[in-house]
C-alpha positions as CSV (number, residue, x, y, z in Angstrom):
1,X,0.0,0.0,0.0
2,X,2.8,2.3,0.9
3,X,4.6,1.9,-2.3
4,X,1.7,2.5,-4.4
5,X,0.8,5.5,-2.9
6,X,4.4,6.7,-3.7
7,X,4.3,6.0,-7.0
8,X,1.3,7.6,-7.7
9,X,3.0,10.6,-6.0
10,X,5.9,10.7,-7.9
11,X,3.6,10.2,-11.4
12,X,1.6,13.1,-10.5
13,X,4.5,15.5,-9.7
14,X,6.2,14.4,-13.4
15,X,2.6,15.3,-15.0
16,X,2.7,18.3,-13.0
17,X,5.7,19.5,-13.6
18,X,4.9,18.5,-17.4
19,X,2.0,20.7,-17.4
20,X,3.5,23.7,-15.7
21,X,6.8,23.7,-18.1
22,X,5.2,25.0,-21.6
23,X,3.3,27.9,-19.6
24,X,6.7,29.5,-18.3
25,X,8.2,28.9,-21.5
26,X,5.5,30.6,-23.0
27,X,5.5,33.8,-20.1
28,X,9.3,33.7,-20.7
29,X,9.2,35.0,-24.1
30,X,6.1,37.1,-24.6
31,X,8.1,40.1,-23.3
32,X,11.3,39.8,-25.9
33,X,8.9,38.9,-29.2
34,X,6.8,42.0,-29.4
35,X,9.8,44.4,-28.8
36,X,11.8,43.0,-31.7
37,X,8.3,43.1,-34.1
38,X,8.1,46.6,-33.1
39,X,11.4,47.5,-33.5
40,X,11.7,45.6,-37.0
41,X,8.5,47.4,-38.1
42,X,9.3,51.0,-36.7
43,X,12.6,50.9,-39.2
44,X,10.2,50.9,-42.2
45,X,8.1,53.4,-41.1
46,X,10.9,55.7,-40.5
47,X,12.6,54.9,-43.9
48,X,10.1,54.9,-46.1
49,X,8.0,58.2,-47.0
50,X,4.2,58.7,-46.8
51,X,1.9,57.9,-49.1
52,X,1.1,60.4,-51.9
53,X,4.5,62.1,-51.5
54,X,7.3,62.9,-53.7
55,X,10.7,61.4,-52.8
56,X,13.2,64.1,-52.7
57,X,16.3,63.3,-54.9
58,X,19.9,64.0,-53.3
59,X,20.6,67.5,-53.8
60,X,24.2,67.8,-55.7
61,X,26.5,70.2,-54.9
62,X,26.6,72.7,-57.5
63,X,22.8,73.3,-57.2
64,X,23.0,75.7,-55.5
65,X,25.9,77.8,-57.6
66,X,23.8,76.9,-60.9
67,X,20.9,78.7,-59.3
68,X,22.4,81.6,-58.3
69,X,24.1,82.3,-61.1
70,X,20.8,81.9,-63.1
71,X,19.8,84.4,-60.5
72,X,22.4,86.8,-61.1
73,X,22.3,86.5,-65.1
74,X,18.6,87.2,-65.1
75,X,19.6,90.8,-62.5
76,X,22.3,91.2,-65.2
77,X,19.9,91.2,-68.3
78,X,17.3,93.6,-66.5
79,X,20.1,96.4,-65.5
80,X,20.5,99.4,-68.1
81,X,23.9,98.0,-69.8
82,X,22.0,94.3,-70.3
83,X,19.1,96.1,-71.6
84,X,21.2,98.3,-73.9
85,X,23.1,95.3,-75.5
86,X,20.0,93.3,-75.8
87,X,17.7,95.8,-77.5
88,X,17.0,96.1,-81.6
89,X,19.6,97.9,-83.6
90,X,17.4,101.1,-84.0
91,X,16.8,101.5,-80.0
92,X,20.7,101.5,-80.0
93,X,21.4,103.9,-82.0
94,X,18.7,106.3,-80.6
95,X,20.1,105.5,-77.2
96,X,23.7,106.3,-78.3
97,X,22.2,109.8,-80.3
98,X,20.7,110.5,-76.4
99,X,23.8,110.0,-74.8
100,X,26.0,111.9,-77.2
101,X,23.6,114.3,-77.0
102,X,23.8,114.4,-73.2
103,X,27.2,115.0,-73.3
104,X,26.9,117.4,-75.6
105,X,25.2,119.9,-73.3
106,X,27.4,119.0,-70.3
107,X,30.3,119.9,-72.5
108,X,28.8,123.0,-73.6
109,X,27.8,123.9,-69.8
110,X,31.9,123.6,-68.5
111,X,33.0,125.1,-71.8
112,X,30.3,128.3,-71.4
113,X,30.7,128.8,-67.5
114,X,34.7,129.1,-67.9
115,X,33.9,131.2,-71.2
116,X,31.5,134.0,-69.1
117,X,33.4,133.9,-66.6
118,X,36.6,135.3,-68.3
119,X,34.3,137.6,-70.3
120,X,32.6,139.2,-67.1
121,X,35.8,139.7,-65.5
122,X,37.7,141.4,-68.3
123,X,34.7,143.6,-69.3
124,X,34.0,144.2,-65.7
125,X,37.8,145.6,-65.7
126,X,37.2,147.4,-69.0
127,X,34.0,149.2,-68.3
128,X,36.0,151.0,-64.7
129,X,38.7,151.9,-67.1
130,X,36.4,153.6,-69.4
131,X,34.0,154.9,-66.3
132,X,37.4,156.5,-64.8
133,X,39.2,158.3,-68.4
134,X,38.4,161.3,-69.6
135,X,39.1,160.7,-73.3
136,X,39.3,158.3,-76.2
137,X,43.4,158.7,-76.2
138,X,43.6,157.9,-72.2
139,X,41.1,155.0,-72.3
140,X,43.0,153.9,-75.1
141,X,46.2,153.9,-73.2
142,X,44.6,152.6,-69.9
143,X,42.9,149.2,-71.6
144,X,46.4,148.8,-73.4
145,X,46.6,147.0,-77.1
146,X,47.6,143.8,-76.2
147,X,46.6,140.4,-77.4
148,X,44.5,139.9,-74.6
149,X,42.6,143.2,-74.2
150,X,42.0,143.0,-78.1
151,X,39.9,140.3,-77.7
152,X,37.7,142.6,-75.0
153,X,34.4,143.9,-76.6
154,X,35.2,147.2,-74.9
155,X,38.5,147.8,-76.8
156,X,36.9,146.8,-80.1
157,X,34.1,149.5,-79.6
158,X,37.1,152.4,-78.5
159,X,38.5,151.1,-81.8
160,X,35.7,152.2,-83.3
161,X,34.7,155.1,-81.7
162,X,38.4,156.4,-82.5
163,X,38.4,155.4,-86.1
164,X,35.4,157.3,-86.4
165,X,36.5,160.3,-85.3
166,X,40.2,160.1,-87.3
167,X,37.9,159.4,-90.6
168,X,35.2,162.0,-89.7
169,X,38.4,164.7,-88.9
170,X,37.7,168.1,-90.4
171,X,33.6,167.8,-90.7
172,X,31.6,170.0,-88.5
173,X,28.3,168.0,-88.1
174,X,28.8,166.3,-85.1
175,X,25.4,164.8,-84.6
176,X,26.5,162.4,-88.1
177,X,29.8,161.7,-86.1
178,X,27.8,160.2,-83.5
179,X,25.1,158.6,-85.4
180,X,27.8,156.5,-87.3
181,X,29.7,155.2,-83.8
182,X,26.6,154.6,-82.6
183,X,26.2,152.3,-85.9
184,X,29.0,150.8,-85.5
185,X,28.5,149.9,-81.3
186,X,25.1,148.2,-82.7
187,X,26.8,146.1,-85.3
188,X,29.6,145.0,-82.6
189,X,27.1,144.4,-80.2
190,X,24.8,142.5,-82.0
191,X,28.6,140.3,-83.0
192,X,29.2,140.0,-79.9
193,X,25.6,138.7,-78.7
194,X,26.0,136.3,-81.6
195,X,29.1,135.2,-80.3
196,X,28.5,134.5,-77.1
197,X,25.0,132.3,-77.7
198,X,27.1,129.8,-79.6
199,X,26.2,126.1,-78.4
200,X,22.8,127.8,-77.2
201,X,20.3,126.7,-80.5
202,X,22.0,123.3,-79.4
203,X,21.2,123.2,-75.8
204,X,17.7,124.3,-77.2
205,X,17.4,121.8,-80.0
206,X,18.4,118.8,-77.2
207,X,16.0,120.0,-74.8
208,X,13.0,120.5,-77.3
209,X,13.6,116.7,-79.7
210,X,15.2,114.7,-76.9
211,X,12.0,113.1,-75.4
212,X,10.5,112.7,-78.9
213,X,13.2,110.8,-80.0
214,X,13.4,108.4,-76.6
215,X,9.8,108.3,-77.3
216,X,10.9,107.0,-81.2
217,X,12.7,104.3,-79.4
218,X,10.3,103.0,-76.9
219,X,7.6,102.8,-79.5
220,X,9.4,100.9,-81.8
221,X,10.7,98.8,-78.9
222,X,7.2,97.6,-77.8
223,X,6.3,97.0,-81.2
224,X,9.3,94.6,-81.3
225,X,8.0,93.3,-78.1
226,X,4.0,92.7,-79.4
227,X,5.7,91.0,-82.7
228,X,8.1,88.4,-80.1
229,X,4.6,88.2,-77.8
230,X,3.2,87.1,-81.3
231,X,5.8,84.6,-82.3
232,X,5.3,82.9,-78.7
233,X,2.6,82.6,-78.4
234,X,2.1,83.7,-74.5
235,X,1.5,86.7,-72.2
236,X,3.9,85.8,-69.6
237,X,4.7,88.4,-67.6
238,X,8.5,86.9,-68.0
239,X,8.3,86.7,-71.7
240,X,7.0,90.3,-72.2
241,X,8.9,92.1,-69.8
242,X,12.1,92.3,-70.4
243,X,11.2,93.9,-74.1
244,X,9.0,96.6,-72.8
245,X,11.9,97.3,-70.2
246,X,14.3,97.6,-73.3
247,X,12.0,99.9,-74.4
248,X,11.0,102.3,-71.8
249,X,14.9,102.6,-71.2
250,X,15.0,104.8,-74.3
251,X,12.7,107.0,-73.0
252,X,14.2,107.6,-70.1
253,X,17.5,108.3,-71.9
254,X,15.7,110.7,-73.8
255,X,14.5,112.7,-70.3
256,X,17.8,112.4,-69.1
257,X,19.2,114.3,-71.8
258,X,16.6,116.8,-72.0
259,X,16.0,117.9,-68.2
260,X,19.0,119.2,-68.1
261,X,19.6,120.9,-71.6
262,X,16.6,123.1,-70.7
263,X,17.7,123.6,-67.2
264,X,21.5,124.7,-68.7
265,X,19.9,127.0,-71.9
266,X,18.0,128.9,-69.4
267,X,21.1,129.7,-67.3
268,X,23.1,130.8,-69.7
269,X,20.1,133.0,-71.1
270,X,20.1,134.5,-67.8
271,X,23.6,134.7,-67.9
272,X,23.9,135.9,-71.8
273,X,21.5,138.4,-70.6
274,X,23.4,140.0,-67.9
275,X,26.5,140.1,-69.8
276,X,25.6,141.8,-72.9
277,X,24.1,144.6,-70.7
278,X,28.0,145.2,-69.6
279,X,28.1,145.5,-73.4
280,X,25.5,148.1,-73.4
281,X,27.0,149.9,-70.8
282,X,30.1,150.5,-72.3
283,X,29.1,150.9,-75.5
284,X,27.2,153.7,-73.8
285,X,30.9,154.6,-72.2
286,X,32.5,155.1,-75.5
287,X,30.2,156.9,-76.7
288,X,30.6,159.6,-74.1
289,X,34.0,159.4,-74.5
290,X,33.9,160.6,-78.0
291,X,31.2,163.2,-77.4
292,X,33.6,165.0,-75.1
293,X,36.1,165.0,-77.6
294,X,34.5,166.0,-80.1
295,X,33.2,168.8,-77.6
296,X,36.8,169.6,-76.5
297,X,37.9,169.9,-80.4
298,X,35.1,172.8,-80.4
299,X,36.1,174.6,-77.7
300,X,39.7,174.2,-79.2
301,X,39.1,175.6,-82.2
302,X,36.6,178.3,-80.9
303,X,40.0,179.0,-78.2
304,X,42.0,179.3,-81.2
305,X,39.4,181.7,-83.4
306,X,39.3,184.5,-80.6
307,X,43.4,184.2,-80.1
């Protein structure tokens, strides 16, 4: 009896333990197998993109110099020098005949200032030598007859006024004495106004055709621009605008030019004006100079008739 009651003990424990030894190996490795499914299918999830998306290729390293350099050439083409060498053959050339133009009046405004300035200060000098004698012979002697005072309008009208009187010696009619000098101050006058408005009808011609001709250019620009918009058959802003810039830049050439032709012709107007009325005034000196001469040759000869 006691035997079989420990065998029956010892076949229950070995079904026991039996039983119990799957379960715990099943426990044992519940934890471990989920953690390496989610770790194995987190990796694809991280790698691989979302649906519907674009997969961005591997930028290369001279992306980024290709694109701005595209950058920079398209800046290039839209400044003034990339407009000017891109532009038709006829906006050219009216956008060269602005410029030249341009500096045409500049020129004429550093050549004219230098020129009025030397004028005003010798005539200035002349007219207080003139204002200060008291005859043709000591006027003569002050302003001197060198090369420099004979290219002063005051010494050319005491030329005159003294010529006069030498070919007018002996006549008594000294009203006709003075009526011919004053002839001859008008002709040297009106020489003299001539002279000094040289380069003026130029610095009037730019300022007046200027923005008509910059006007020429732009219009035959855009029509350029409407025949390309034609060819290509599109109204993209990118396509079109670089041929209307082309062409507005002759326009703005042609204001450029013009502005300031105007402003310089009516400076030296103002200018012109206020030196040939130093002109006037010692025209107006001479004159008086000879009239007391020709008075003094009367009281002379009257001096002379009661001796």
């Amino acid at each position: 009896m006691t035997s079989f009651l420990a065998r029956f003990a010892i076949v229950l424990s070995f079904l026991t333990v039996s039983a119990m030894a799957p379960a715990a190996a099943q426990q044992a490795g519940q934890p471990s197998a989920p953690a390496i499914s989610a770790d194995v299918s987190a990796q694809p999830a991280a790698a691989q993109p979302a649906a519907g998306q674009a997969v961005a290729a591997p930028a290369s390293p001279g992306a980024g110099v290709r694109n701005a350099k595209t950058i920079a050439t398209g800046l290039d083409e839209l400044s003034p020098l990339g407009m000017f060498l891109k532009a038709d053959i006829v906006v050219k050339a009216v956008m060269i005949a602005l410029a030249l133009a341009s500096v045409a009046s500049w020129t004429i405004l550093i050549a004219k200032s230098i020129e009025f300035s030397v004028l005003r200060r010798r005539l200035a000098g002349a007219l207080r030598k003139l204002s200060a004698a008291r005859s043709l012979a000591e006027a003569q002697l002050a302003l001197g007859q060198g090369r420099t005072e004979s290219r002063n309008v005051a010494a050319v009208l005491l030329q005159a006024a003294i010529a006069e009187a030498r070919l007018s010696a002996g006549l008594n009619s000294d009203d006709g004495i003075k009526e011919r000098a004053a002839s001859s101050f008008t002709e040297i006058v009106r020489a003299e106004a001539r002279r000094v408005r040289v380069g003026m009808g130029l610095l009037a011609t730019v300022g007046a055709i200027s923005p008509f001709v910059g006007l020429f250019g732009t219009v035959w620009g855009i029509m350029n621009s409407f025949i390309g918009i034609s060819k290509s058959q599109t109204t993209n802003l990118a396509v079109v605008a670089p041929g209307i810039a082309e062409a507005l830049l002759a326009t703005a050439i042609g204001l450029a030019a013009a502005i300031p032709a105007v402003i310089i012709y009516n400076h030296f107007s103002r200018v012109t004006k206020g030196y040939l009325e130093l002109v006037n005034r010692a025209s107006g000196a001479t004159g008086r100079l000879l009239s007391r001469d020709l008075d003094r040759s009367h009281v002379s000869v009257h001096a002379r008739a009661a001796e």
